[in-house]
DSSP file (Angstrom, degrees, kcal/mol; ACC not computed):
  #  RESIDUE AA STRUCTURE BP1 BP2  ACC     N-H-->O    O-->H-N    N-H-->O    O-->H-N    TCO  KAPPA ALPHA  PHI   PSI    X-CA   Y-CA   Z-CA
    1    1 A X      >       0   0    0      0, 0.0     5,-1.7     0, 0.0     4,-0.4   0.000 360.0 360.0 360.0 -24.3    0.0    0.0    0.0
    2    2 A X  T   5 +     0   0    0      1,-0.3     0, 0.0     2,-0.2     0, 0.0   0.773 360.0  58.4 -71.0 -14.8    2.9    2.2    0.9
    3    3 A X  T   5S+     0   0    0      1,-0.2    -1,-0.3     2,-0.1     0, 0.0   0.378 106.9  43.1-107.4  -2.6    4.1    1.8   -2.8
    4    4 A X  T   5S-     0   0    0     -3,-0.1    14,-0.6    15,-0.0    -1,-0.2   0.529 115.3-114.3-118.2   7.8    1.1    3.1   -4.4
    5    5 A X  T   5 -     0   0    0     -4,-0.4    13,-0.2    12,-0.1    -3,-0.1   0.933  44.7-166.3  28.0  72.2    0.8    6.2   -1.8
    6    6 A X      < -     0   0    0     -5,-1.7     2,-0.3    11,-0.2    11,-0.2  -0.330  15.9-144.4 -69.8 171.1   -2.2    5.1   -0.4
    7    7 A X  E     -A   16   0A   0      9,-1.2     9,-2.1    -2,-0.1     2,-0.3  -0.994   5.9-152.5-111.9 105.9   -4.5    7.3    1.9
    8    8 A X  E     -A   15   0A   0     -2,-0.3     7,-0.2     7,-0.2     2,-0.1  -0.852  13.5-166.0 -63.4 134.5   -6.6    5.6    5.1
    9    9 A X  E >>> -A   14   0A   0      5,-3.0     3,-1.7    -2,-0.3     5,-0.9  -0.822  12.0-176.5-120.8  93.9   -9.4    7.8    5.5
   10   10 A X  T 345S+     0   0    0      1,-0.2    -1,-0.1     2,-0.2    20,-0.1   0.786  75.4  59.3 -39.2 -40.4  -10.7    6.8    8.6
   11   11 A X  T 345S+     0   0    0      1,-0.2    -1,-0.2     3,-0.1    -3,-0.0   0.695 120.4  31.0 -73.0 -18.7  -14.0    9.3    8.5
   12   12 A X  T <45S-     0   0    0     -3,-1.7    16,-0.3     2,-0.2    -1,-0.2   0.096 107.0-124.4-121.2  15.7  -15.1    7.6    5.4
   13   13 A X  T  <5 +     0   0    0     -4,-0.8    15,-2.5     1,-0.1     2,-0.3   0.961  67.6 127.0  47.5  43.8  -13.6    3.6    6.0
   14   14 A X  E   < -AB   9  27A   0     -5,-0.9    -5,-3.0    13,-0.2     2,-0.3  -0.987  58.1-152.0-149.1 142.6  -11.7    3.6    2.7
   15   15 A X  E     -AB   8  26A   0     11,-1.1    11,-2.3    -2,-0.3     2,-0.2  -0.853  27.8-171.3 -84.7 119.8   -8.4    3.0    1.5
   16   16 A X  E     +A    7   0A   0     -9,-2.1    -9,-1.2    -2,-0.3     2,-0.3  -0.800  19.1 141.8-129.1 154.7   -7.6    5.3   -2.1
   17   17 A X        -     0   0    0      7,-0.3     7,-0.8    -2,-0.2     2,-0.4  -0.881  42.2-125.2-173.7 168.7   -4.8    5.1   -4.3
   18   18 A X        -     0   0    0    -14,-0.6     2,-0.4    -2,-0.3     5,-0.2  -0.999  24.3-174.9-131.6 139.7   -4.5    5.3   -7.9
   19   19 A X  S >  S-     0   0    0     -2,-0.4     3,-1.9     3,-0.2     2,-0.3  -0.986  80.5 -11.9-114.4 119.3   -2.6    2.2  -10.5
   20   20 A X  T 3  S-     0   0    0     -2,-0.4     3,-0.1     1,-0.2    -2,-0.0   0.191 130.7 -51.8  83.4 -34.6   -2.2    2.7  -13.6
   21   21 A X  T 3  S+     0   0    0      1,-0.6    -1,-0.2    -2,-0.3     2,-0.2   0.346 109.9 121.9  97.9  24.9   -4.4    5.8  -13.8
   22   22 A X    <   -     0   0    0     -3,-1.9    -1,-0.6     2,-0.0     2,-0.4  -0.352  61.2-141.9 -51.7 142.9   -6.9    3.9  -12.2
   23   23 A X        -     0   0    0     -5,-0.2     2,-1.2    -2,-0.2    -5,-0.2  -0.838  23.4-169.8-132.7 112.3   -8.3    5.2   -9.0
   24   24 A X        -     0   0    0     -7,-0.8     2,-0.5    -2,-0.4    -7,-0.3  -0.587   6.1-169.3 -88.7 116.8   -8.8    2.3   -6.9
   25   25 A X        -     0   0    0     -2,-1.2     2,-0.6    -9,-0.2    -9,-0.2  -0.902   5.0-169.5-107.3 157.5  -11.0    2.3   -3.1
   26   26 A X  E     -B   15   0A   0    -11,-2.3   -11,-1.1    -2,-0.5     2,-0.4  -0.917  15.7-143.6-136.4 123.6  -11.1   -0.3   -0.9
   27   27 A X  E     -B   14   0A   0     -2,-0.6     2,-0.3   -13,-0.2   -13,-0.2  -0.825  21.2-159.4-105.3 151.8  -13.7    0.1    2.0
   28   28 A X        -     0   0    0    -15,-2.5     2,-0.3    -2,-0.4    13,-0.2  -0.818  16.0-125.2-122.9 157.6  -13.0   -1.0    5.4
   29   29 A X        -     0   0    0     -2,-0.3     2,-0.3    11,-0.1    11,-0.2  -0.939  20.8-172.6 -87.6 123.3  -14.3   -2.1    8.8
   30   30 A X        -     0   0    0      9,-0.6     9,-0.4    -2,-0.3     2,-0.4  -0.698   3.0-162.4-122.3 172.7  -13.5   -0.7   12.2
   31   31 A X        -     0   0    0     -2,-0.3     2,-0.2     7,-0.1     7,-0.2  -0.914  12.3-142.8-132.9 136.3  -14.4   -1.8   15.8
   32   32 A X     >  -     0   0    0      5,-0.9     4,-0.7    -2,-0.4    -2,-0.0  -0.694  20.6-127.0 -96.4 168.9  -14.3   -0.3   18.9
   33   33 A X  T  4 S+     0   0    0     -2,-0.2     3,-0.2     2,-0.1    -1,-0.1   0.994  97.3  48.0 -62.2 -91.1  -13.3   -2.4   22.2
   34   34 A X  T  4 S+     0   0    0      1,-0.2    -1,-0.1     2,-0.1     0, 0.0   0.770 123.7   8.6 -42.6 -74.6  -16.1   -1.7   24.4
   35   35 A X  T  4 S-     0   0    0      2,-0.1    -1,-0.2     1,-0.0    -2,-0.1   0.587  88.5-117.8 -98.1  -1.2  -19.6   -2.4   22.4
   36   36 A X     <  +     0   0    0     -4,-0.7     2,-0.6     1,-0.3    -3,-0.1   0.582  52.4 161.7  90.5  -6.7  -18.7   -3.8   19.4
   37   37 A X        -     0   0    0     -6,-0.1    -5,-0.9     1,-0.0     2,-0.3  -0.455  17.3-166.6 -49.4 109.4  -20.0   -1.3   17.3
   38   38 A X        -     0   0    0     -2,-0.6     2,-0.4    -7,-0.2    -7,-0.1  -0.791  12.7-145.0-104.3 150.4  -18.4   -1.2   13.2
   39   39 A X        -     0   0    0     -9,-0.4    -9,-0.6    -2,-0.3     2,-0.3  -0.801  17.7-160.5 -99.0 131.0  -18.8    1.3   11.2
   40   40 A X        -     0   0    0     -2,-0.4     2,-0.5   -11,-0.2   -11,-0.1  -0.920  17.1-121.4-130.3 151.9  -19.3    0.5    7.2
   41   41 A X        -     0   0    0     -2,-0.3    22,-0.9   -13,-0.2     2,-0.2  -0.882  32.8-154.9 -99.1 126.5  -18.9    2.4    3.9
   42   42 A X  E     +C   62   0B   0     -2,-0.5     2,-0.2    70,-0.2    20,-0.2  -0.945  14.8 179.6-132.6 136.8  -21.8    2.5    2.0
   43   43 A X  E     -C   61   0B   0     18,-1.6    18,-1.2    -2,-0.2    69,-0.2  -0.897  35.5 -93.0-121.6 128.3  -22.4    2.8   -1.5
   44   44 A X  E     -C   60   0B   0     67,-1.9    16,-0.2    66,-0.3     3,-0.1   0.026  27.1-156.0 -20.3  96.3  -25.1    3.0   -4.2
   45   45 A X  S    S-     0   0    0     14,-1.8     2,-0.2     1,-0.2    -1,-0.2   0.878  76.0  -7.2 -31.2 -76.7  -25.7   -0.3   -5.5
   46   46 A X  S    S-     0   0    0     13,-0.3    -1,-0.2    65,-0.0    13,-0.1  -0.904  90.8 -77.4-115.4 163.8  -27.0    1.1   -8.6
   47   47 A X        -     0   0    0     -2,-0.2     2,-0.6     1,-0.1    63,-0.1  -0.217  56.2-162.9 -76.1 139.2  -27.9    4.7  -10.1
   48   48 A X        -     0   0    0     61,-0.2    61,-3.7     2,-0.0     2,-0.8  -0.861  18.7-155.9-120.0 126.2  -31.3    5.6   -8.7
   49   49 A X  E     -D  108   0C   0     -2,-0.6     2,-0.3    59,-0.2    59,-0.2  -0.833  12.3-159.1-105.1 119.9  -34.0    8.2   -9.6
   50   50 A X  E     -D  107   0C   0     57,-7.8    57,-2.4    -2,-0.8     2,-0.5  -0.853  13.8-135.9 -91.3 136.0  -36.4    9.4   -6.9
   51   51 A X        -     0   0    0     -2,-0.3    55,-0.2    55,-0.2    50,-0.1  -0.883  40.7 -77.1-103.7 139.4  -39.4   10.7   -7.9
   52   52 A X  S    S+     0   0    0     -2,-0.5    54,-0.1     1,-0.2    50,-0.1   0.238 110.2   3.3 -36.7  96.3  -40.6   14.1   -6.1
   53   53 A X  S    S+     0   0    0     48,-1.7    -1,-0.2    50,-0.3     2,-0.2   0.838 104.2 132.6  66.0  52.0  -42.0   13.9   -2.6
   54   54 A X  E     -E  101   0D   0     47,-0.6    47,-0.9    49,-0.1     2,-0.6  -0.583  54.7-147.0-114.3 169.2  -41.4   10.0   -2.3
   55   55 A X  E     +E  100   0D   0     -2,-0.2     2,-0.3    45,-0.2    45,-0.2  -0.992  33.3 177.6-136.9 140.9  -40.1    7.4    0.0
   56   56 A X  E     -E   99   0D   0     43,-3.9    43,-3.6    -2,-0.6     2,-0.5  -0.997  32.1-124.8-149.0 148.3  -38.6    4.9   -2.2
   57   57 A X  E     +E   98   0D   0     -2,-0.3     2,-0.4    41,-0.3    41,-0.2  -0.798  35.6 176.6-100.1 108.2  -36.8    1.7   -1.1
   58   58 A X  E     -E   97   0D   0     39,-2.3    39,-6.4    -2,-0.5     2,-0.6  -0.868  25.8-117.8-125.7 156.3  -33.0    1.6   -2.9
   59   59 A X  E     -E   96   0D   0     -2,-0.4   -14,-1.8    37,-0.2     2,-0.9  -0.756  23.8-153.3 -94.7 131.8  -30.2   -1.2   -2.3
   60   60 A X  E     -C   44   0B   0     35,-2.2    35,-0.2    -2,-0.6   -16,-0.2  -0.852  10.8-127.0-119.1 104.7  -27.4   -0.4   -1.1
   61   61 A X  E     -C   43   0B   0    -18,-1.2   -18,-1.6    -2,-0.9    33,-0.2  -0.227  38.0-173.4 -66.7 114.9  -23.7   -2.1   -1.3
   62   62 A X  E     -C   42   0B   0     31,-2.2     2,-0.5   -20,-0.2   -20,-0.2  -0.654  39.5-126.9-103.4 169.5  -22.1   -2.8    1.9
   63   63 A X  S    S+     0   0    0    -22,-0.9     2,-0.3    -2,-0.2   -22,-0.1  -0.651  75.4 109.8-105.0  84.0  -18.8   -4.0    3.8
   64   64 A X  S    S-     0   0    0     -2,-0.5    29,-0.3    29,-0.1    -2,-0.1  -0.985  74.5 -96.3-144.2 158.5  -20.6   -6.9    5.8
   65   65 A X    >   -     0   0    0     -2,-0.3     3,-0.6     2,-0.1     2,-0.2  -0.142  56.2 -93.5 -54.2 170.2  -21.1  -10.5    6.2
   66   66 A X  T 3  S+     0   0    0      1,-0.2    25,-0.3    25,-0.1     3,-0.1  -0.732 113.9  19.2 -94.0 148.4  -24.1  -11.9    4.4
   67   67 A X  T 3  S+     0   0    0     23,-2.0     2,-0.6     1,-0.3    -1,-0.2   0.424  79.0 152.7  20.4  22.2  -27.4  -11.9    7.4
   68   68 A X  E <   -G   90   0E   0     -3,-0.6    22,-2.6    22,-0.5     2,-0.3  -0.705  38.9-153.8 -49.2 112.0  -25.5   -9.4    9.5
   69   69 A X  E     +G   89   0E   0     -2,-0.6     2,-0.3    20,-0.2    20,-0.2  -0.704  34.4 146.0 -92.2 142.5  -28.7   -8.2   10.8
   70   70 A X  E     -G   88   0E   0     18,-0.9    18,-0.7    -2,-0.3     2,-0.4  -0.887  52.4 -99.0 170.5 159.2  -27.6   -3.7   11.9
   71   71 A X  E     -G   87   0E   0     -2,-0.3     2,-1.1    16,-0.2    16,-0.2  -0.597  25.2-147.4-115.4 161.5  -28.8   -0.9   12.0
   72   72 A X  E     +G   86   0E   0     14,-4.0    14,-1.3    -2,-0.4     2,-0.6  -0.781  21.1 176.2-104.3 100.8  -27.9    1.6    9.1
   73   73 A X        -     0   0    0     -2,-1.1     2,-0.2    12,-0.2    12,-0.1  -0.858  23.8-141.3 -91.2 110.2  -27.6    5.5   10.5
   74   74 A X        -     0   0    0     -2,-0.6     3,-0.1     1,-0.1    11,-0.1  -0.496   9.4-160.3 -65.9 141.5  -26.6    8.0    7.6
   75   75 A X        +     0   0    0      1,-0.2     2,-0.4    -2,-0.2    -1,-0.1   0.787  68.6  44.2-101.3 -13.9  -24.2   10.6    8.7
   76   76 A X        -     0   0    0      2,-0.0    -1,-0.2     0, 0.0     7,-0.2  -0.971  61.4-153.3-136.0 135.3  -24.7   13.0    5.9
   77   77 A X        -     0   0    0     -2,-0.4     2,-0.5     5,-0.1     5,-0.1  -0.474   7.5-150.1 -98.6 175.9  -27.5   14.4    4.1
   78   78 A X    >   -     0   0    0      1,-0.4     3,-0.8     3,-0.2    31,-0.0  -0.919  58.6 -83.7-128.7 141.3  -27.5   15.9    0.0
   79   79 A X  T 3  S+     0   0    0     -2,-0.5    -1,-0.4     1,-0.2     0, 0.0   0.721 110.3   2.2 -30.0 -94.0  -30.1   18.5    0.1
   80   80 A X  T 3  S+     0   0    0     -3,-0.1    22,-1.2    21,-0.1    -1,-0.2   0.692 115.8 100.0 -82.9   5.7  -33.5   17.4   -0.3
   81   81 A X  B <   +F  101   0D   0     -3,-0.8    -3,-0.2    20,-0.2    20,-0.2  -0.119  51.9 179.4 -82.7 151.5  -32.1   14.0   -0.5
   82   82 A X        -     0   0    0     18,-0.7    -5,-0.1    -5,-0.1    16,-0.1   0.094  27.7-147.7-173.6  83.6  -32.2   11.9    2.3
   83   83 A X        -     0   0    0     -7,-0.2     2,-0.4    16,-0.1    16,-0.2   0.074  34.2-130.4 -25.0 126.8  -31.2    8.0    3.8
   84   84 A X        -     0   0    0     14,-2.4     2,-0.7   -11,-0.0    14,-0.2  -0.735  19.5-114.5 -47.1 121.4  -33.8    6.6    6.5
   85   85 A X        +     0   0    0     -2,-0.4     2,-0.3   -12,-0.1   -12,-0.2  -0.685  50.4 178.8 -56.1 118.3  -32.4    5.3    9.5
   86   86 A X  E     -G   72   0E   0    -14,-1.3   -14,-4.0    -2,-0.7     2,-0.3  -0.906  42.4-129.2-138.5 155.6  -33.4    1.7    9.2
   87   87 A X  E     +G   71   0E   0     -2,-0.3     2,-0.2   -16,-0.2   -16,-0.2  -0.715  54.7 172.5 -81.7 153.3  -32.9   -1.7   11.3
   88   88 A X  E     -G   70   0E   0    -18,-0.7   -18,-0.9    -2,-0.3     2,-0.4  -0.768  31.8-144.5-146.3-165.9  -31.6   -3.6    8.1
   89   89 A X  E     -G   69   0E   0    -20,-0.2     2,-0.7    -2,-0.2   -20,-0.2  -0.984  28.1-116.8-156.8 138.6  -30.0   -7.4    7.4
   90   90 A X  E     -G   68   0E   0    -22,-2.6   -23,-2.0    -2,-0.4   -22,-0.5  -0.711  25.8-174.6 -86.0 119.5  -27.0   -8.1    4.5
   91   91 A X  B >   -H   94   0F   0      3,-3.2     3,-0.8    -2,-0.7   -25,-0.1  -0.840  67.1 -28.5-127.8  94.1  -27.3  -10.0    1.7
   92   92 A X  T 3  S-     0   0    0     -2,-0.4    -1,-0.1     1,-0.2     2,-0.1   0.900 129.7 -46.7  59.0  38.7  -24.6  -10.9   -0.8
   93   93 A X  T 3  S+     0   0    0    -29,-0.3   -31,-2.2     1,-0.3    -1,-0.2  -0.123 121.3 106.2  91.7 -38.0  -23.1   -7.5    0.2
   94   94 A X  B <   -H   91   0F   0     -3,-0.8    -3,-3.2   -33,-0.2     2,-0.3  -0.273  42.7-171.4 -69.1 152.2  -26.5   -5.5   -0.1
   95   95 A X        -     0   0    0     -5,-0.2   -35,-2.2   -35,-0.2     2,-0.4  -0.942  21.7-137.1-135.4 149.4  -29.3   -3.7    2.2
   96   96 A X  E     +E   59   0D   0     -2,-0.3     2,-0.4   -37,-0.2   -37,-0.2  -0.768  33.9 164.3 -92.6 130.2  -32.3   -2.4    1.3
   97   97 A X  E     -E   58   0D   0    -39,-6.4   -39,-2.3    -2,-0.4     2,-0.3  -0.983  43.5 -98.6-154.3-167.7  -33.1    1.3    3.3
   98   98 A X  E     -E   57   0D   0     -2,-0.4   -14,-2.4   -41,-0.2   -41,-0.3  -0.841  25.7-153.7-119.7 139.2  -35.6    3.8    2.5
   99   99 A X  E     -E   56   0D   0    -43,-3.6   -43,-3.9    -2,-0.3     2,-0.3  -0.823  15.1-156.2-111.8 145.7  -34.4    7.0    0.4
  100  100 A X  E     -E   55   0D   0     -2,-0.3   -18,-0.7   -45,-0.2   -45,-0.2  -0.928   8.4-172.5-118.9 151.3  -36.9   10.5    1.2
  101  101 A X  E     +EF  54  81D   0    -47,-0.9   -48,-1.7    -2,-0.3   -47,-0.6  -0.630  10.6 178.2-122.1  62.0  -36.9   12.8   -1.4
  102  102 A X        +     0   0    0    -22,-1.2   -21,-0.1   -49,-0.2     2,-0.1   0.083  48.3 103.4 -69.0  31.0  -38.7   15.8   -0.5
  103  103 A X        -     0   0    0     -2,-0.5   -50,-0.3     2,-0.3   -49,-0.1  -0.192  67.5-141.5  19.2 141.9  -38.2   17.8   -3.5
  104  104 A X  S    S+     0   0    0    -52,-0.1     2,-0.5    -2,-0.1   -52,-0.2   0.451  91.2  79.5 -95.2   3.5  -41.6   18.0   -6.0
  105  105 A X  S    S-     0   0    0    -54,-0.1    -2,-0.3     1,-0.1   -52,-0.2  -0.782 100.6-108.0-107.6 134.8  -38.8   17.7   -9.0
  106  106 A X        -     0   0    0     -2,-0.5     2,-0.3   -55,-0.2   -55,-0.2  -0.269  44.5-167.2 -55.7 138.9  -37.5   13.8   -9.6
  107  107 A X  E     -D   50   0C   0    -57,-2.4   -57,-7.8    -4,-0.1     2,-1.1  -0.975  17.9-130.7-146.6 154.7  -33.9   13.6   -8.3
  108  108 A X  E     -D   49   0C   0     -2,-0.3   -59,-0.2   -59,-0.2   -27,-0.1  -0.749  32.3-109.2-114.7 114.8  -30.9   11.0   -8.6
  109  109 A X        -     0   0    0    -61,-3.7     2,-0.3    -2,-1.1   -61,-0.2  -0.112  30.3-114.3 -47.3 158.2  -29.0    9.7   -5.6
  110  110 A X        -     0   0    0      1,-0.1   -66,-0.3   -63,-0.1    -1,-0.1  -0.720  33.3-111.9-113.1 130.1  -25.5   10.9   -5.2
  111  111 A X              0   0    0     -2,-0.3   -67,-1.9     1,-0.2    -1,-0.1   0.877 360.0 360.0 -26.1 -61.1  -22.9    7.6   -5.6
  112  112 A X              0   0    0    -69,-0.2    -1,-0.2   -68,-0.1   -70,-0.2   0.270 360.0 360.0 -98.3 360.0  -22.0    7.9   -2.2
């Protein structure tokens, strides 16, 4: 990693670098001591259009075992855009959670 002058970015659980003129990321897992809590990067499965004062159900690629049952808290919102906190379970890498769109104009989730 040292030879491709990677980055850990702790605040986002990925490892960046670029090969080749590539830019490769790697997501990671963390644990704390005490409760066992991890932390996960998550990422659009695929690109998703919400349509304008909806709640719509998108999947979402995670760094977890398959049935890891947890619960999914967003840290950041995109303006009118917004992730549900949801109790969720992992499946072949995916989650389902609920995206809110309050906006009346159709909008597309942001990769990340």
């Amino acid at each position: 990693m040292r030879a491709h002058g990677s980055t850990m970015d702790f605040h986002n659980n990925e490892i960046r670098y670029s090969d080749g003129g590539l830019r490769v990321v790697i997501p990671f897992k963390t644990f704390d001591k005490a409760g066992g809590a991890k932390i996960a990067v998550v990422r659009m499965a695929r690109t998703t259009r919400l349509d304008g004062t909806a709640v719509t159900p998108v999947e979402v690629a995670i760094t977890a075992d398959d049935r890891e049952q947890g619960l999914f808290v967003p840290t950041q919102h995109v303006g009118p855009l917004m992730l549900a906190a949801t109790v969720t379970r992992a499946k072949n890498g995916k989650a389902w959670v609920l995206a809110i769109n309050s906006s009346d104009e159709q909008t597309r989730l942001p990769v990340k």
